[in-house]
N, C-alpha and C positions, 0 to 999 in steps of 0.2 A: 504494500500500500504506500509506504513513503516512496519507495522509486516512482512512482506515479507523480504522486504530489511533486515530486524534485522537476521532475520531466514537464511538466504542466507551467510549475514554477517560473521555470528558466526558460518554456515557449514563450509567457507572457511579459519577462521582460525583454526578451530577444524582440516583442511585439510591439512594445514600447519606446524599445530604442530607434527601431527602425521609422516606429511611427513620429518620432520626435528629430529627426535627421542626424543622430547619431553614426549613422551609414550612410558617409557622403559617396557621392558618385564622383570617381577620377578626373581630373582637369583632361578637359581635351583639348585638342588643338582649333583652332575656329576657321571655317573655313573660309575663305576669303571674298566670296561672293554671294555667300548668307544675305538672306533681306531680314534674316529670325530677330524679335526682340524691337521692331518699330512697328507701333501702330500707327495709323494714320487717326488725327482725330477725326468724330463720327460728328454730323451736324449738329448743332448747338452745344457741341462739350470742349468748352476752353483747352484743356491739358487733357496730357496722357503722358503716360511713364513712357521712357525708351532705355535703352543699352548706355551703358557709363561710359562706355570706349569704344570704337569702331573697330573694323576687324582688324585692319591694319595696326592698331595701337595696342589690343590685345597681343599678338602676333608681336607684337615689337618688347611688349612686357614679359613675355613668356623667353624671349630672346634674350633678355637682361635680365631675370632671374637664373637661366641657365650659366649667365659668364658672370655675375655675380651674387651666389646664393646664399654669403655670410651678409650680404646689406639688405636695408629696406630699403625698398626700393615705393613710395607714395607717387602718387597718378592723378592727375588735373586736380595741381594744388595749387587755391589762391596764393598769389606772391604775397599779400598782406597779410598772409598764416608763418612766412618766415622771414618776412624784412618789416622794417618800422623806422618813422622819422616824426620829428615831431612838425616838421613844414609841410603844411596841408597841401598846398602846388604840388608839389613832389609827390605826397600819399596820393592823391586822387589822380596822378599817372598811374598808378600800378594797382591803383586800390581795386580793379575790376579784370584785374588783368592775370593768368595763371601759366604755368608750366604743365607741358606732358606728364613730364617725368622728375621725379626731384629723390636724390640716389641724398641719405641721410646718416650721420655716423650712430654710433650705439645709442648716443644720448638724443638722436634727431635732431641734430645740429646740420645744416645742409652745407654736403660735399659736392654735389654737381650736379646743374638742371641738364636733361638732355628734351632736345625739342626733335619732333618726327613730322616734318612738312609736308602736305599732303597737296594735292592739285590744289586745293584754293590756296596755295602758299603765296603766288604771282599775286593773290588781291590785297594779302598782310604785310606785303615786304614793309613799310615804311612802321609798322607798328610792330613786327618781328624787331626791327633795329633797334628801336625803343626799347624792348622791353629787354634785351641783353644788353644794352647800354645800362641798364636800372640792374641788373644781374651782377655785373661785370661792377658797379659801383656800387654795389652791397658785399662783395666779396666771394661769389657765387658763379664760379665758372660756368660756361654753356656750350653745349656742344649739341650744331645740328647736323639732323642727318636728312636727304632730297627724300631718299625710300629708307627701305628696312633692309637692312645692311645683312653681311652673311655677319656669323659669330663671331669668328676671325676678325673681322674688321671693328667690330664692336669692344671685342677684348682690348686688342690692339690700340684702340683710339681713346677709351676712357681710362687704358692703364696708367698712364702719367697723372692722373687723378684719383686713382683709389689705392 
C-alpha cells in the first residue's frame, strides 16, 4: 500500500512541477524569417504585445553568449539605466535613447555596448553618431556591427575589451 501512495505521490508532484514551468523547454535557435510573436493590432485595440528582439538580435545574442558565457550580457537597455549627469540638455539627448546590447562586469558596471545595425541603419546614421559620441563620453566603448558577424569575428573584435 505505501509503494502506491509513494508512486501517486511523486506522479502528482512531477504534475505540479511540470504544470508550474518547472520543465523549461531548451532554447532554440530562431529562425530567421519567422513572422511568430507579432500580432497585428485588430480594429479598435490600441496595443498588443510583440517579440523583445527580432530575429536577427536574438541570433546575435545567442552568438555573444556562446563567445562570452562568464558575462551578462542585458539587451535594449535605456542608456539613462547606466549613465547620468546632472545637465538636463545633455540627459534628454540620451534620456530616450538605448543600446542592443550592453556586455556588464560582475557588479553590472558596463564594459561595452555592442550595436547590430539592421536595414533601417541608413535612416539612424546621424542619431547612431550621437549616441556613441554620448557612449564614448560616459566611458562606455561601442562596437558596431553592419550584420551578425561569424563567432570568430565576434571573439576577435570585443577581445580587447573583455
Amino acid at each position: 500500500m505505501e509503494v502506491v501512495f509513494t508512486f501517486a505521490r511523486d506522479l502528482v508532484y512531477k504534475l505540479v512541477f511540470a504544470l508550474c514551468g518547472v520543465f523549461r523547454k531548451p532554447k532554440t535557435k530562431a529562425k530567421k524569417n519567422s513572422k511568430k510573436g507579432y500580432r497585428k493590432p485588430q480594429k479598435n485595440q490600441e496595443l498588443v504585445s510583440k517579440k523583445v528582439l527580432t530575429k536577427d538580435e536574438i541570433i546575435m545574442l545567442d552568438a555573444l553568449e556562446q563567445v562570452i558565457p562568464s558575462r551578462n550580457i542585458l539587451v535594449q537597455v535605456s542608456m539613462s539605466a547606466f549613465m547620468t549627469t546632472q545637465n538636463i540638455s545633455t540627459r534628454n539627448q540620451f534620456s530616450r535613447l538605448y543600446v542592443d546590447y550592453l556586455i556588464v562586469d560582475e557588479d553590472y558596471n558596463p564594459i561595452l555596448s555592442i550595436e547590430l545595425d539592421g536595414h533601417y541603419h541608413k535612416y539612424t546614421q546621424d542619431k547612431d553618431k550621437r549616441r556613441d559620441e554620448l557612449l564614448k563620453s560616459a566611458g562606455t566603448p561601442v562596437i558596431r556591427f553592419k550584420e551578425i558577424p561569424d563567432i570568430k569575428v565576434i571573439r576577435k573584435t570585443i577581445s580587447r575589451y573583455i
